[in-house]
C-alpha positions as CSV (number, residue, x, y, z in Angstrom):
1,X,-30.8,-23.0,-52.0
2,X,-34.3,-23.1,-50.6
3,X,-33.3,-25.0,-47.6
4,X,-30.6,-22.3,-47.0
5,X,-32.8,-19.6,-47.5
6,X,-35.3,-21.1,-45.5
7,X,-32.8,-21.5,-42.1
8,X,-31.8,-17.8,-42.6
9,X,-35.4,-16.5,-41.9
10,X,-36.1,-18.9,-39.3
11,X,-32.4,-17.9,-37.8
12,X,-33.5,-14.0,-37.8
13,X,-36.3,-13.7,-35.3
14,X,-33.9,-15.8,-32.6
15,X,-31.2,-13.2,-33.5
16,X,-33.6,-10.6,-33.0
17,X,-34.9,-11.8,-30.2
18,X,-31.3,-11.9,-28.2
19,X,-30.5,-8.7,-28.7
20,X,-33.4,-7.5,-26.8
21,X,-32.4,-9.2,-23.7
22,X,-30.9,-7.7,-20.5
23,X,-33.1,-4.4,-21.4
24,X,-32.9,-1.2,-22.8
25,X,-29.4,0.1,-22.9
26,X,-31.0,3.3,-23.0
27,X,-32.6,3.2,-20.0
28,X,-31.5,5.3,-17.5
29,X,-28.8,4.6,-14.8
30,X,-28.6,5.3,-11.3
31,X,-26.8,8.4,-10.0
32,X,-24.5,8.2,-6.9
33,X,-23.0,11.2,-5.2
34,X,-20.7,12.4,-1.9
35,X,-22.4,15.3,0.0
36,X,-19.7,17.6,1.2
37,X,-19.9,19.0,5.1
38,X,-17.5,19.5,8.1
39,X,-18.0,15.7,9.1
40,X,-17.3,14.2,5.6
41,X,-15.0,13.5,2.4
42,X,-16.9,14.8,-0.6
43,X,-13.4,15.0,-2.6
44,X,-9.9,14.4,-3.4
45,X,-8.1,15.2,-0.2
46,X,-4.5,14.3,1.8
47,X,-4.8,12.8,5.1
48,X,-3.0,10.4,7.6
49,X,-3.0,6.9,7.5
50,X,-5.5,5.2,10.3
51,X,-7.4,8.3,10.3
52,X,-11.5,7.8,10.9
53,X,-13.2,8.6,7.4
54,X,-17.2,9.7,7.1
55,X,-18.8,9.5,3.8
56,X,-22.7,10.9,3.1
57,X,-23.8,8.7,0.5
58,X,-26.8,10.0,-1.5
59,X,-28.3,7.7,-4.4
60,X,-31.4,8.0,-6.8
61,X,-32.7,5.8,-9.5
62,X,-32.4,5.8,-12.9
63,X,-35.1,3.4,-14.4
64,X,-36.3,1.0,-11.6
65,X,-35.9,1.1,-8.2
66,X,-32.7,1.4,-6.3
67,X,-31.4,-2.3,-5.1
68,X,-28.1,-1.9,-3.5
69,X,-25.2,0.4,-2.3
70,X,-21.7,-0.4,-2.3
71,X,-18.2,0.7,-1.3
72,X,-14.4,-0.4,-1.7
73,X,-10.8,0.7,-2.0
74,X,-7.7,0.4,-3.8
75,X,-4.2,0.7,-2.3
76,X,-1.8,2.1,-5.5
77,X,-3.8,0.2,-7.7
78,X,-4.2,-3.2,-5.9
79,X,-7.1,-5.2,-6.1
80,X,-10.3,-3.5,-4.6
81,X,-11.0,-4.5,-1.1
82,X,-15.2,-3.6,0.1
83,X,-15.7,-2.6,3.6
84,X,-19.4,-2.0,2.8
85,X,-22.1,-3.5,0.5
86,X,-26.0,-3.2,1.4
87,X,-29.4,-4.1,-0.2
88,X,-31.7,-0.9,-0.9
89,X,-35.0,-0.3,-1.6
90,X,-37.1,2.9,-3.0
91,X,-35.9,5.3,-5.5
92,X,-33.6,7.8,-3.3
93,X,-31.2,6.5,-0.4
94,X,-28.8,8.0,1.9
95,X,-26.6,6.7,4.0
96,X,-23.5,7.5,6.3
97,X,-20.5,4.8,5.6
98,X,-17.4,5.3,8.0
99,X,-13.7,3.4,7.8
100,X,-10.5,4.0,8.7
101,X,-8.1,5.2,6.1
102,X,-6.0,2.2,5.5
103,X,-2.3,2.0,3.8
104,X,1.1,3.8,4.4
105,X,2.8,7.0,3.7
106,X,3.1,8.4,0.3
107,X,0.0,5.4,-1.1
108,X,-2.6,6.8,-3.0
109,X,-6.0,4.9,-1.6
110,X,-9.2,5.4,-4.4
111,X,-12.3,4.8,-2.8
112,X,-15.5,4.2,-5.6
113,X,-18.6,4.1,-4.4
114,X,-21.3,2.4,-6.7
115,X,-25.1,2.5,-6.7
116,X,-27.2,-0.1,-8.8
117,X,-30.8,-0.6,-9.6
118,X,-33.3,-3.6,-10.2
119,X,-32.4,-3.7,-13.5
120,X,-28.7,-4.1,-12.9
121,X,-27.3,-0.5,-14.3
122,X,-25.0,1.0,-12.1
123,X,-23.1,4.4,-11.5
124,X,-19.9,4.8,-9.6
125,X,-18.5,7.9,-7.9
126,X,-14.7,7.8,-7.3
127,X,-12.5,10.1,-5.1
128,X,-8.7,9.9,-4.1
129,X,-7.2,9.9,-0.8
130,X,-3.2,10.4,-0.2
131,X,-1.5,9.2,2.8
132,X,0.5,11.7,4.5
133,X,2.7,11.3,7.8
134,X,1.5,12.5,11.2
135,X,3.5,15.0,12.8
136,X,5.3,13.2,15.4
137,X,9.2,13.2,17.3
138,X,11.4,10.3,15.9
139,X,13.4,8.3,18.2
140,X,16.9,7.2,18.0
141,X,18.5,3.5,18.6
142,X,21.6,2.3,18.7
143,X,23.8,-0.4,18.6
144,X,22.1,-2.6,16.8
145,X,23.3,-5.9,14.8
146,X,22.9,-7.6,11.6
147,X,25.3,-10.7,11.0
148,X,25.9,-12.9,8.0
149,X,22.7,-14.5,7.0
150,X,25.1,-18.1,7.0
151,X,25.6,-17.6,10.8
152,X,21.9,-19.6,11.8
153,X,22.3,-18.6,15.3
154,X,22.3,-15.3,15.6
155,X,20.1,-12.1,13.9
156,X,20.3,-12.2,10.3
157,X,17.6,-9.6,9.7
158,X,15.6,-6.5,11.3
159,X,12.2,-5.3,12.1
160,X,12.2,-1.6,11.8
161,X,9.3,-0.9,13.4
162,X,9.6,-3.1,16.7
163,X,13.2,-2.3,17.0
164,X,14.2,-6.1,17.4
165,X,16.4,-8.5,15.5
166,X,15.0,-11.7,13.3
167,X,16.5,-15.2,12.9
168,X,16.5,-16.5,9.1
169,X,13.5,-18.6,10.4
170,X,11.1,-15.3,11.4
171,X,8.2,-13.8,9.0
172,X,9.8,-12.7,5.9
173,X,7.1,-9.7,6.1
174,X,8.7,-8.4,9.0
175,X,12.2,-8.6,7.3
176,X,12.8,-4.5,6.9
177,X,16.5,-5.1,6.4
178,X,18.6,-8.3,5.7
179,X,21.8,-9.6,5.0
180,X,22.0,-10.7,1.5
181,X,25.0,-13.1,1.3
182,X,24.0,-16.0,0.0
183,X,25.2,-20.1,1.0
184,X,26.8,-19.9,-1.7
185,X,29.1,-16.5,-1.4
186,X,32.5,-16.9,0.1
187,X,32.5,-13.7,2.1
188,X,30.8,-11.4,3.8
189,X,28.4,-9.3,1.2
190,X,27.8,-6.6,3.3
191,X,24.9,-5.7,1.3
192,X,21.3,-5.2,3.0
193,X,17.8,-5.5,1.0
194,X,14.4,-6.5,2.5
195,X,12.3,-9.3,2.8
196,X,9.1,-7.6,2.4
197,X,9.4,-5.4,-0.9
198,X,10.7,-2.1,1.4
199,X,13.0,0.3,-0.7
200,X,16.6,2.4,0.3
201,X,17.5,5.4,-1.2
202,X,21.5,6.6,-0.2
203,X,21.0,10.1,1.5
204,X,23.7,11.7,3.7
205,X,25.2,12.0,7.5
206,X,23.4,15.7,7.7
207,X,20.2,14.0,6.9
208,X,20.8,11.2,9.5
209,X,21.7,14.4,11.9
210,X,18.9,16.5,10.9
211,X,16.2,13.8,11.1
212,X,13.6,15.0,14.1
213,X,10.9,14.5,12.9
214,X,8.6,12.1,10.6
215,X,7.8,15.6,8.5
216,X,11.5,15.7,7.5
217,X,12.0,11.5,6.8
218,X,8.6,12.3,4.7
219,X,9.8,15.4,2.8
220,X,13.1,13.3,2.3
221,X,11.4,10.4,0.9
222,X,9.6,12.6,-2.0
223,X,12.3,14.3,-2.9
224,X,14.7,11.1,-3.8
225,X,11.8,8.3,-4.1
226,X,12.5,8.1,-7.6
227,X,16.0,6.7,-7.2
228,X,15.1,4.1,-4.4
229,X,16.4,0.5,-5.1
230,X,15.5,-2.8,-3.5
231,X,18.6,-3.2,-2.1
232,X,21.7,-1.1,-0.8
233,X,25.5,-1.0,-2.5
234,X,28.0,-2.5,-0.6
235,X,27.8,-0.8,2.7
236,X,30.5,0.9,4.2
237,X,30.9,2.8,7.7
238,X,29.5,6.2,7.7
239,X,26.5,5.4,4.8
240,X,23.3,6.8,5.2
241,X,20.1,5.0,4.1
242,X,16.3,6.0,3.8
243,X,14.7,3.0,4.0
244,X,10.7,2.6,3.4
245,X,9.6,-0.7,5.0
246,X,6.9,-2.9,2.9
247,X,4.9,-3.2,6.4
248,X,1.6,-2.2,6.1
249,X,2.0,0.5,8.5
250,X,0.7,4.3,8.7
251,X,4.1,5.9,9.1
252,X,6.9,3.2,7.5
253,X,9.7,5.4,7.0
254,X,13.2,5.1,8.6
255,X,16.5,6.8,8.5
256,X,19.5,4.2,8.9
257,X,23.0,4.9,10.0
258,X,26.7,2.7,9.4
259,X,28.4,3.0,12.4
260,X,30.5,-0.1,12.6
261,X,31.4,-3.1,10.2
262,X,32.9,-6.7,11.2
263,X,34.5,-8.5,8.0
264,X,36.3,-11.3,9.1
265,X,38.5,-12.8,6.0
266,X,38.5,-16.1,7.5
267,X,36.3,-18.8,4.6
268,X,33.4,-20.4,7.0
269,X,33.9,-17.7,9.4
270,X,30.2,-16.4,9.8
271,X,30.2,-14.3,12.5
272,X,30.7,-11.2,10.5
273,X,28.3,-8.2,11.4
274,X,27.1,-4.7,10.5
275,X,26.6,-2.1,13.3
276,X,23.7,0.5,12.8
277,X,22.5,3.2,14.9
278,X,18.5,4.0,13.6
279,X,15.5,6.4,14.3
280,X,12.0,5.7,14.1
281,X,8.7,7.2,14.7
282,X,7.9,8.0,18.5
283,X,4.9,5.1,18.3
């Protein structure tokens, strides 16, 4: 028992002693704030994507000198990417940080700034940006082919945004719309879906007509985004699809039309086809 009693109190000063590394909890931390003007985001606001941002950083110390400023984003939640991080000296910075407003219609983009001191405490000040479209003319294509993905010569899949058809061997991240019939599927599926996480949501042939501008695809979008699925139904001449590409673009919504549909019954016979007239932003 003596023994035991005699580890305890030589355990107690090294426990004691632990605790008080890393510093005073209580000391103070650094404070970190956006100064609000004409040329800068101070707050929560809604602008479009690619747009040129301005922030006026202003940091003081807390316990020990200032030691570094720091800023990063987040895209819906997505892991935080920096576009500035600088070593400080002195008890009060400021300093102007600009970047371009990344991410696509409809994201939500967090921006935390953090200041931190010599003695490592830090303070963050976070502010939320939304993507909104530009005001822009949409333009119309037409004609334009999607076959069974078994047929390995021809256009199996579409890029949206460029306005050109992909082989099965192309960047799956440029994939907006695809056939889905598989190797393995008789016939023709006649079902699209995308090869880079975009979305459809079924709207109608007065939306197709209607569709002018990217206001009216963007209104659209919010009011049926909750019912969007990665892939269509079974399409059928005459359907009308709202499709939000997964291409990291700053306006990625397009308005899809059925105009013409090649099923042929034959087994092996790949050359089957959907016909689709689209619009797009004016870009």
């Amino acid at each position: 028992m003596k023994i035991k009693h005699l580890l305890l109190a030589l355990a107690l000063p090294v426990v004691a002693f632990l605790g008080s590394c890393g510093g005073d909890s209580k000391d103070p931390k650094p404070s970190i704030s956006l100064n609000a003007g004409a040329k800068y985001v101070s707050s929560d606001i809604s602008v479009m994507s690619d747009s040129l941002l301005s922030f006026s950083i202003s940091a003081t110390s807390g316990s020990g000198n200032l030691s570094g400023i720091s800023a990063n984003y987040s895209i819906n939640g997505a892991a935080a990417k920096t576009f500035f991080d600088s070593s400080v000296t002195g008890n009060a910075v400021n300093c102007i940080v600009k970047t371009r407003l990344a991410g696509s219609v409809d994201d939500v983009v967090v921006f935390n700034f953090t200041a931190k001191d010599a003695n490592g405490q830090t303070s963050t000040k976070s502010i939320k940006i939304s993507v909104i479209p530009p005001t822009a003319p949409l333009l119309g294509f037409q004609a334009q082919l999607i076959y069974n993905t078994n047929n390995t010569g021809f256009d199996v899949a579409y890029d949206l945004n460029k306005g050109v058809g992909l082989l099965k061997t192309d960047p799956a991240s440029k994939k907006d719309l695809m056939d889905m019939t598989t190797s393995s599927m008789a016939q023709f599926s006649k079902i699209w879906g995308s090869d880079n996480m975009g979305k459809f949501v079924k709207v109608t042939s007065n939306d197709f007509t209607n569709a002018n501008t990217t206001t009216y695809l963007y209104n659209l979008w919010k009011a049926n985004s909750a019912t969007a699925t990665t892939q269509t139904a079974v399409l059928a001449v005459g359907d009308v699809y709202l499709v939000k590409s997964g291409q990291d673009l700053p306006f990625n919504l397009y308005i899809v039309k059925v105009t013409n549909i090649q099923d042929l019954p034959a087994i092996g016979n790949h050359n089957d086809y959907i016909e689709f007239s689209y619009k797009k932003i004016d870009n």
